[in-house]
C-alpha atoms as a printed R data frame, in Angstrom:
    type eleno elety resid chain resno       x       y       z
1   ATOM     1    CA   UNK     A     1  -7.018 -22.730 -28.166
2   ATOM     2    CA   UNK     A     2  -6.083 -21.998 -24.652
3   ATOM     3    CA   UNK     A     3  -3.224 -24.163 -23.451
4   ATOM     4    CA   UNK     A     4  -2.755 -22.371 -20.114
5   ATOM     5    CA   UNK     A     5  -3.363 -24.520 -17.267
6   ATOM     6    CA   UNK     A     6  -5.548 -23.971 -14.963
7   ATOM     7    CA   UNK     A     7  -4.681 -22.825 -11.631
8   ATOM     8    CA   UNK     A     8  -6.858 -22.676  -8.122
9   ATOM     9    CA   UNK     A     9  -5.787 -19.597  -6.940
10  ATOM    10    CA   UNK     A    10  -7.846 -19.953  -3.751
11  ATOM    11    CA   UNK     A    11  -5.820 -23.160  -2.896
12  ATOM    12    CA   UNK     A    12  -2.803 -20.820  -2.870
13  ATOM    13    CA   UNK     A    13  -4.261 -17.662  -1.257
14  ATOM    14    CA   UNK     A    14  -2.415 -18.121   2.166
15  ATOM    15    CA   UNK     A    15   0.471 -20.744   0.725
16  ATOM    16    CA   UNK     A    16   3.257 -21.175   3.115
17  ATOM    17    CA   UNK     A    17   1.596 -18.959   5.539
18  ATOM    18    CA   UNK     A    18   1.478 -20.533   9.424
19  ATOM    19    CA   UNK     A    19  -2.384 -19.457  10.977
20  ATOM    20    CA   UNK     A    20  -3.699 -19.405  14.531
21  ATOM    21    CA   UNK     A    21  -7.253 -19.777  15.057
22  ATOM    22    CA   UNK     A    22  -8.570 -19.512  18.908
23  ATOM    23    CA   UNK     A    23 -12.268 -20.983  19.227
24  ATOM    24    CA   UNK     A    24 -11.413 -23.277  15.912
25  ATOM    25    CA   UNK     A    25 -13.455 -26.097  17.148
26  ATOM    26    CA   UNK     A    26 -17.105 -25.115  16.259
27  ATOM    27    CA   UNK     A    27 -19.293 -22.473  14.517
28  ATOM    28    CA   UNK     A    28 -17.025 -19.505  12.695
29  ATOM    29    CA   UNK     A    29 -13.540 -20.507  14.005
30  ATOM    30    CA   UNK     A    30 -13.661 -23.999  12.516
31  ATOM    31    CA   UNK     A    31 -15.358 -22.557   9.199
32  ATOM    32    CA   UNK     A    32 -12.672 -20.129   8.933
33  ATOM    33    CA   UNK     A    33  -9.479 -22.340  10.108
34  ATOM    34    CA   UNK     A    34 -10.974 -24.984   7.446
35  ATOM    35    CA   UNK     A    35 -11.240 -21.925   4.823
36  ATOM    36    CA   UNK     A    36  -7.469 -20.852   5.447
37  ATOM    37    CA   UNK     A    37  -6.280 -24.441   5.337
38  ATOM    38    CA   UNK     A    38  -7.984 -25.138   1.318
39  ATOM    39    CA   UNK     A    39  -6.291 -21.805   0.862
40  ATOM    40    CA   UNK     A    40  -3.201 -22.959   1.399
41  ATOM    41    CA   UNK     A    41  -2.333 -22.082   5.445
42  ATOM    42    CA   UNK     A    42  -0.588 -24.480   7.750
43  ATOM    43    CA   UNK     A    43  -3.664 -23.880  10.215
44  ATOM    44    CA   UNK     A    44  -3.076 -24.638  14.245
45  ATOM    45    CA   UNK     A    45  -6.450 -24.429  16.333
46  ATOM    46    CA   UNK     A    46  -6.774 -24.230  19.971
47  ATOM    47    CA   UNK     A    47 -10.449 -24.649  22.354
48  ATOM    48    CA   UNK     A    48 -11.081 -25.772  25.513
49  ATOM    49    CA   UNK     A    49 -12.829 -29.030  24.630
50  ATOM    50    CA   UNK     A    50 -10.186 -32.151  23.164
51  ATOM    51    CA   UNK     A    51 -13.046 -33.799  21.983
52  ATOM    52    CA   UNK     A    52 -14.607 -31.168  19.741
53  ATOM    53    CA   UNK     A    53 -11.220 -30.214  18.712
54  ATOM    54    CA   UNK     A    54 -10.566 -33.932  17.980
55  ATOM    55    CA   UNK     A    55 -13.781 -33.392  15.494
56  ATOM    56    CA   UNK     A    56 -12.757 -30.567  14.076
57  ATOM    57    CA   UNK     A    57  -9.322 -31.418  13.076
58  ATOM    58    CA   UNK     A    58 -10.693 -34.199  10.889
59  ATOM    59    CA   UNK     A    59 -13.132 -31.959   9.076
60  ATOM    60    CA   UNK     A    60 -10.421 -29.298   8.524
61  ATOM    61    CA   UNK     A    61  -7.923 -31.779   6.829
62  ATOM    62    CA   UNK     A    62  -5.002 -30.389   5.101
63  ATOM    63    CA   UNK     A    63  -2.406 -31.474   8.098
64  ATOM    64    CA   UNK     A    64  -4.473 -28.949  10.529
65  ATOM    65    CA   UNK     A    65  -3.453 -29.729  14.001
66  ATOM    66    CA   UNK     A    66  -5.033 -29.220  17.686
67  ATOM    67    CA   UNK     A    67  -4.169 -27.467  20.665
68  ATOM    68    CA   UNK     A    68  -6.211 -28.013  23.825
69  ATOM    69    CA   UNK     A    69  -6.208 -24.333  26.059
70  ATOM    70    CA   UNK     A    70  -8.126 -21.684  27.385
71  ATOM    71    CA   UNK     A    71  -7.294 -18.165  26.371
72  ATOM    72    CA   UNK     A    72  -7.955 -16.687  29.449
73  ATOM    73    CA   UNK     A    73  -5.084 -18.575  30.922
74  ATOM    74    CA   UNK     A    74  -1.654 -17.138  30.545
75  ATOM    75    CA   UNK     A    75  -0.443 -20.589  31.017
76  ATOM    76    CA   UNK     A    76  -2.648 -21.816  28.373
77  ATOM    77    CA   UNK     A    77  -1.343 -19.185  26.201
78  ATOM    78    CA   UNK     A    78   2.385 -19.002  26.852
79  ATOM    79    CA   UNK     A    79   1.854 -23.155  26.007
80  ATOM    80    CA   UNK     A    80  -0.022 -22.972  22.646
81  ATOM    81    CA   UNK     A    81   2.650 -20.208  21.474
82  ATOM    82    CA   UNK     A    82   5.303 -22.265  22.686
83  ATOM    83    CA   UNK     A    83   4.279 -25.120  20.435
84  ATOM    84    CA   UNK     A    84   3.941 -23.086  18.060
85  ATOM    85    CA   UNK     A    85   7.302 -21.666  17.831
86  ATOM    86    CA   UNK     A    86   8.887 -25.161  18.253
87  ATOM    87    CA   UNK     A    87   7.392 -26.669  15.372
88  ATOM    88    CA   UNK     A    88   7.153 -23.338  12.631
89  ATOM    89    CA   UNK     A    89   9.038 -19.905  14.403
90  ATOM    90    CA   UNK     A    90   6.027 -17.463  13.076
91  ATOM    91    CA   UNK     A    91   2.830 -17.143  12.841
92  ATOM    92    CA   UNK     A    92   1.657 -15.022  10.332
93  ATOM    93    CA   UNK     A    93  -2.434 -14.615  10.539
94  ATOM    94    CA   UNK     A    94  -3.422 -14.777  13.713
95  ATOM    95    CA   UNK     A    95  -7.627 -15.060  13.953
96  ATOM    96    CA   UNK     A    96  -8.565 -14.243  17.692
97  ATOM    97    CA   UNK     A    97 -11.858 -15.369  17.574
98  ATOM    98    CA   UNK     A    98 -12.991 -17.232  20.653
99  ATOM    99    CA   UNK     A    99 -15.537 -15.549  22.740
100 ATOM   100    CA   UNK     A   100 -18.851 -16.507  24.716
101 ATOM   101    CA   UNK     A   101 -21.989 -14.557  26.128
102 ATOM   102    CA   UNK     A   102 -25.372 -15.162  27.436
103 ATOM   103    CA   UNK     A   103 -28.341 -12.906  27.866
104 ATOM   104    CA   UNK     A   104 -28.739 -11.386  31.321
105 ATOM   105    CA   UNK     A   105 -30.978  -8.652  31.551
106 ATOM   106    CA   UNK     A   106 -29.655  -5.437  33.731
107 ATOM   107    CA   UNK     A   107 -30.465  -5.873  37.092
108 ATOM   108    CA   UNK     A   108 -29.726  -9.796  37.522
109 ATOM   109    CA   UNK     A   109 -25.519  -9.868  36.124
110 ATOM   110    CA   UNK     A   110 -23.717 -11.543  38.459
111 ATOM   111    CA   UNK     A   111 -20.501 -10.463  39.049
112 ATOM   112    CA   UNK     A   112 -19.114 -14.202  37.922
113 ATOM   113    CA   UNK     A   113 -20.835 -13.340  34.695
114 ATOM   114    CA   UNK     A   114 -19.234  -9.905  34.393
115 ATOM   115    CA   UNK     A   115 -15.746 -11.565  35.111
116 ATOM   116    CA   UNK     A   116 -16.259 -14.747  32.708
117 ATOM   117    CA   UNK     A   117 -16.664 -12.869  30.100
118 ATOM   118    CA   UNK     A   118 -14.523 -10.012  30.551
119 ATOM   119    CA   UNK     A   119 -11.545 -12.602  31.098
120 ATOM   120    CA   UNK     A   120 -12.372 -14.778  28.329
121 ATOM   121    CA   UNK     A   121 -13.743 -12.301  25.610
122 ATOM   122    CA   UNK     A   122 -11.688  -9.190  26.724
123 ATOM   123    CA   UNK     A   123  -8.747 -10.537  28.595
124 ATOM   124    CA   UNK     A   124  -8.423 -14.129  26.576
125 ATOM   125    CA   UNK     A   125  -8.074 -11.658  23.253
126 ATOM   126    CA   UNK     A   126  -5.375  -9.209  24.835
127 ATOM   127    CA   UNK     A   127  -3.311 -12.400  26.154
128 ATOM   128    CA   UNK     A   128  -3.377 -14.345  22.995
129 ATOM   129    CA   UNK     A   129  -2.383 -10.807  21.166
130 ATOM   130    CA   UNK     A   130   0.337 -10.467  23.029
131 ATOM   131    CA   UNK     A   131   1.503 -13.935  23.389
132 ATOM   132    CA   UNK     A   132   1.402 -14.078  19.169
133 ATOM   133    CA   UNK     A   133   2.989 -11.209  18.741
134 ATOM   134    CA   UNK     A   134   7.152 -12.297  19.169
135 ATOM   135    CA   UNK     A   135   6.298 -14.748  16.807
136 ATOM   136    CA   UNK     A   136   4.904 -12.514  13.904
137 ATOM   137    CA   UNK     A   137   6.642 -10.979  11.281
138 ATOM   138    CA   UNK     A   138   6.115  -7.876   9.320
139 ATOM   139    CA   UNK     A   139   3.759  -8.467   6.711
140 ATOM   140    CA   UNK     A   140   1.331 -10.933   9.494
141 ATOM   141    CA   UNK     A   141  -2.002 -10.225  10.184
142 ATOM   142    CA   UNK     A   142  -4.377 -10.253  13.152
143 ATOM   143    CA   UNK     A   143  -7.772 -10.334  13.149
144 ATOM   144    CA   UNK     A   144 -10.193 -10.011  16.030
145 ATOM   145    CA   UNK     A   145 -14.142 -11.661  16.148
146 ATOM   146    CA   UNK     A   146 -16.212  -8.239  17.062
147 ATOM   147    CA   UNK     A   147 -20.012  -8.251  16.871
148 ATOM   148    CA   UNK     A   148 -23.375  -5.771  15.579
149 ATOM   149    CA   UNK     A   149 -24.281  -6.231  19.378
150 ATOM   150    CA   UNK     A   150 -21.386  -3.383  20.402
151 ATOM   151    CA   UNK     A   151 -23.224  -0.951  18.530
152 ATOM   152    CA   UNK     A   152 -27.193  -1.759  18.675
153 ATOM   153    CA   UNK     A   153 -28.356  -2.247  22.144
154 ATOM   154    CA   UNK     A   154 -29.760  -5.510  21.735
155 ATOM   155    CA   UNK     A   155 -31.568  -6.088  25.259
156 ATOM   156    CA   UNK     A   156 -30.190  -8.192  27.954
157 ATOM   157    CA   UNK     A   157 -26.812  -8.770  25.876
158 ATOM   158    CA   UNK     A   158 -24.792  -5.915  27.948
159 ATOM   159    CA   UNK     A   159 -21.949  -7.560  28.891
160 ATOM   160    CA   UNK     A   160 -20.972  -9.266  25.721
161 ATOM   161    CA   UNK     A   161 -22.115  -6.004  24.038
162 ATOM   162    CA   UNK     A   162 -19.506  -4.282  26.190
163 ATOM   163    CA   UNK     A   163 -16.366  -7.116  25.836
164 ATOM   164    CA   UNK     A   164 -17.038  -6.258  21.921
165 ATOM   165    CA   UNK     A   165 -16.825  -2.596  22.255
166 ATOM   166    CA   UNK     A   166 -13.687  -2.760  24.331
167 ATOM   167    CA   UNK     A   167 -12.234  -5.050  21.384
168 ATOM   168    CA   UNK     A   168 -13.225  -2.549  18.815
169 ATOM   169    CA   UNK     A   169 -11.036   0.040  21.639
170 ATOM   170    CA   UNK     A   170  -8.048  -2.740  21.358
171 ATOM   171    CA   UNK     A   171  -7.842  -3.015  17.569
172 ATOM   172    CA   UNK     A   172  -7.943   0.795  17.368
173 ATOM   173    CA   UNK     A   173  -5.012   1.381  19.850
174 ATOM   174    CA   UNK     A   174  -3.096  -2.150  18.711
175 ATOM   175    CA   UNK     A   175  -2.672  -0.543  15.114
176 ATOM   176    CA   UNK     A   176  -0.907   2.848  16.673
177 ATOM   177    CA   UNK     A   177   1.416   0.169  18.869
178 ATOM   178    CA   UNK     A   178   2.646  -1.838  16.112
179 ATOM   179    CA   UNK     A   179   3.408   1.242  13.872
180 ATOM   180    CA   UNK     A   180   6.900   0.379  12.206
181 ATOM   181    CA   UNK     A   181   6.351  -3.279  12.748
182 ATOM   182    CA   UNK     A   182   4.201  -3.809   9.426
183 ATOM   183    CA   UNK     A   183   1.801  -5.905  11.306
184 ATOM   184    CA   UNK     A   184  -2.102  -5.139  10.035
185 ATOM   185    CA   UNK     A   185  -4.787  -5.507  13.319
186 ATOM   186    CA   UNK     A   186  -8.556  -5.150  11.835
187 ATOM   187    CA   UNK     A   187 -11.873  -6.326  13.463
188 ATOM   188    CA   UNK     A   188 -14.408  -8.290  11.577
189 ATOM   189    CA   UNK     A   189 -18.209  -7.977  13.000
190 ATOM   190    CA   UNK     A   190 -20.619 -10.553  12.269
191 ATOM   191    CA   UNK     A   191 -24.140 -10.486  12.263
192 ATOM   192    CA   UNK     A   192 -26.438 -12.941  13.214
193 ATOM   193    CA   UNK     A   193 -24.980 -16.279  12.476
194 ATOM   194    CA   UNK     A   194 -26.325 -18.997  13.601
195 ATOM   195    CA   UNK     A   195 -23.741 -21.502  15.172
196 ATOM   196    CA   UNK     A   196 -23.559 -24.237  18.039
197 ATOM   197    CA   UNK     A   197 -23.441 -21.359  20.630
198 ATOM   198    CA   UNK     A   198 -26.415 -20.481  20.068
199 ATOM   199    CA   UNK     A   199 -27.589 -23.337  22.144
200 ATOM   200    CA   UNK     A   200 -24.321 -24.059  24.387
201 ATOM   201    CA   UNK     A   201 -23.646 -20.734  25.475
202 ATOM   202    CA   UNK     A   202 -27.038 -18.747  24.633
203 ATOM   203    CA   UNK     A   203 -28.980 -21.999  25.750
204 ATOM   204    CA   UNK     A   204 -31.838 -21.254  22.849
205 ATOM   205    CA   UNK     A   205 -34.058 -23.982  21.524
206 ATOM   206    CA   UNK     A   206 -34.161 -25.564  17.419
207 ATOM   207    CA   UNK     A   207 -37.551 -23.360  18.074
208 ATOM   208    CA   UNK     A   208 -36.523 -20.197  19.396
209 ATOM   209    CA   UNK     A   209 -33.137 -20.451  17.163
210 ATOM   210    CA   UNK     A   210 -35.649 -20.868  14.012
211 ATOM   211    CA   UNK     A   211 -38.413 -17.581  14.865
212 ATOM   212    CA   UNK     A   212 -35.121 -15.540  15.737
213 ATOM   213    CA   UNK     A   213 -34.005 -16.057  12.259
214 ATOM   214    CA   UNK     A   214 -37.153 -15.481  10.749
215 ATOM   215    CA   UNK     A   215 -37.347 -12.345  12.586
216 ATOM   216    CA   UNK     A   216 -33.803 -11.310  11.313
217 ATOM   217    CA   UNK     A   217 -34.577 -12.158   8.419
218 ATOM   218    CA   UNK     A   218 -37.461  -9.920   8.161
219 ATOM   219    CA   UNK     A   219 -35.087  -6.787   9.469
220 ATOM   220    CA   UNK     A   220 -32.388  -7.358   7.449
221 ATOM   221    CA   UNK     A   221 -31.546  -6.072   3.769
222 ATOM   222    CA   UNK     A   222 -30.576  -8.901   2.533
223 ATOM   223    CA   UNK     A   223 -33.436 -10.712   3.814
224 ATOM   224    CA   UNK     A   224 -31.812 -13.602   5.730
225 ATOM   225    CA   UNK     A   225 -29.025 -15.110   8.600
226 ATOM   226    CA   UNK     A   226 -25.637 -15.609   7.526
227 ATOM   227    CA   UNK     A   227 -23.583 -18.811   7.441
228 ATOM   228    CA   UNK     A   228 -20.030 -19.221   9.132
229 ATOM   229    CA   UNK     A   229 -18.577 -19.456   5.911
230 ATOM   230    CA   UNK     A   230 -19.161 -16.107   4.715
231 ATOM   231    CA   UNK     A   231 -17.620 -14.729   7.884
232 ATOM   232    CA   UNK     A   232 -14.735 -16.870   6.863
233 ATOM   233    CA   UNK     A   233 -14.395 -15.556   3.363
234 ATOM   234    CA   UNK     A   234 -14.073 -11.895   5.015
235 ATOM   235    CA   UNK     A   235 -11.538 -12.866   7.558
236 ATOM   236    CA   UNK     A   236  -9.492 -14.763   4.863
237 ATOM   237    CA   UNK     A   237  -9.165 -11.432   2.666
238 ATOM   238    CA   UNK     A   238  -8.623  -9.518   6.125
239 ATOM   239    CA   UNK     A   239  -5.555 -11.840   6.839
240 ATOM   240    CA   UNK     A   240  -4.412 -11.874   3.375
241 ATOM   241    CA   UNK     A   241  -2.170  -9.060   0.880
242 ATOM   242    CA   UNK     A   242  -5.137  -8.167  -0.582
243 ATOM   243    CA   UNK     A   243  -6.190  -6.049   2.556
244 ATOM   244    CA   UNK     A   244  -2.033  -4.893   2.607
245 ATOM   245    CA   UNK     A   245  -3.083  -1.444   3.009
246 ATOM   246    CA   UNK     A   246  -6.681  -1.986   5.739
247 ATOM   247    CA   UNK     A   247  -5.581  -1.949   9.355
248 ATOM   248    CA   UNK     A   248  -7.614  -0.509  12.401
249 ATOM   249    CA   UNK     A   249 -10.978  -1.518  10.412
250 ATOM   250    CA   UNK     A   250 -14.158  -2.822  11.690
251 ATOM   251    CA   UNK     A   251 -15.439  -4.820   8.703
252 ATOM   252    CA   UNK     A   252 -19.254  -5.497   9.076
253 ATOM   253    CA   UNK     A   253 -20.338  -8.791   7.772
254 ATOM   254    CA   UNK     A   254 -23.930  -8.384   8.667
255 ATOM   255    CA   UNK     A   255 -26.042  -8.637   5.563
256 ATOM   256    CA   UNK     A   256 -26.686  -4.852   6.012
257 ATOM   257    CA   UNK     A   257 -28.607  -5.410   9.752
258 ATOM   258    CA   UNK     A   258 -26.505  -2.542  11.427
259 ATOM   259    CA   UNK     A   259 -26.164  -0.538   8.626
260 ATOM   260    CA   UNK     A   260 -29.490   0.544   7.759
């Protein structure tokens, strides 16, 4: 008979390991940060709503703990890190994850549009790099949200097509810069998930939200939409020493959409 005791290795995944998740508050930043935490992270997540953060901290459990800030804010920034650093001196996965976009067809982008999502996609991602970065040790782990819409051309979704791209650019350079320092920078690239922002920031309908999946659905290998979760699961193994030797990656979490 087997005596050993069972142990829930996923519970201990990321144990003693201090995580930053930006965007934490809804769709595949709170799936994740709630994914590190039953693996075993201390798990801090910042947004720019308190009261969906509020929300979110009670689903997450495990001690998780809010910070109210915009990325695109240096302020912001320099004041999440801070707290950071008071309370735990590292961080060692850092998931920079929140983004936005709408669909704007060529011809009609503002440039208010252009710069909102430049600053808070492109910019908000290079300021909360760099503001993690003192605090991470050799052996941390950063992992940027990317997107299928950098490489496929999907109509009227140029600008957050392009802030994606330029992310893809960042995680390619960011892993020459931090040669020596043992610090890992990948990119992992959803495909259509459907989350909250689909109707904040992409304004769809339950109806239009439902024949766009069907649609994907019918396009895609694997025959349907994915769930937060499953983006989670890739960004855990990203951020953890199973992926010891992947850095400068674009993992595609897509169902096989972009692939085929």
């Amino acid at each position: 008979m087997n005596t050993t005791p069972y142990i829930n290795i996923h519970a201990t995944k990321h144990a003693g390991k201090v995580a930053l998740v930006t965007g934490g508050s809804t769709g595949i930043g709170l799936a994740t940060a709630r994914r590190l935490a039953h693996e075993g992270a201390t798990v801090f997540v910042t947004g720019r709503r308190q009261s969906a953060l509020d929300a979110a901290i009670r689903e997450i459990g495990h001690g998780a703990q809010a910070i109210q800030g915009d990325i695109a804010s240096v302020e912001d920034v320099a004041r999440v890190m801070a707290r950071i650093s008071a309370t735990h001196g590292r961080i060692d996965i850092l998931f920079a994850n929140a983004g936005g976009g709408e669909f704007t067809p060529l011809g009609d982008i503002t440039e208010a549009q252009f710069d909102k999502y430049f600053g808070i996609n492109a910019k908000g991602t290079l300021l909360t790099v760099q503001g993690a970065l003192p605090l991470m040790p050799a052996g941390s782990a950063i992992v940027v949200t990317g997107s299928i819409a950098s490489m496929q051309g999907i109509p009227a979704f140029g600008i957050y097509a392009a802030t994606k791209a330029a992310l893809r650019s960042f995680a390619r350079t960011w892993s020459s810069d931090l040669k020596g320092r043992g610090i890992r920078v990948n990119v992992v690239s959803p495909g259509v998930i459907v989350t909250p922002g689909y109707k904040s920031e992409l304004g769809m309908s339950d109806e239009q939200i439902d024949a766009y999946s069907k649609e994907v659905a019918e396009t895609t290998p694997l025959g349907r939409v994915g769930e937060p979760d499953e983006i989670a699961k890739a960004v855990s193994f990203l951020a953890s020493d199973d992926a010891s030797y992947i850095t400068g990656v674009e993992l595609f979490v897509d169902g096989g959409r972009a692939q085929i």
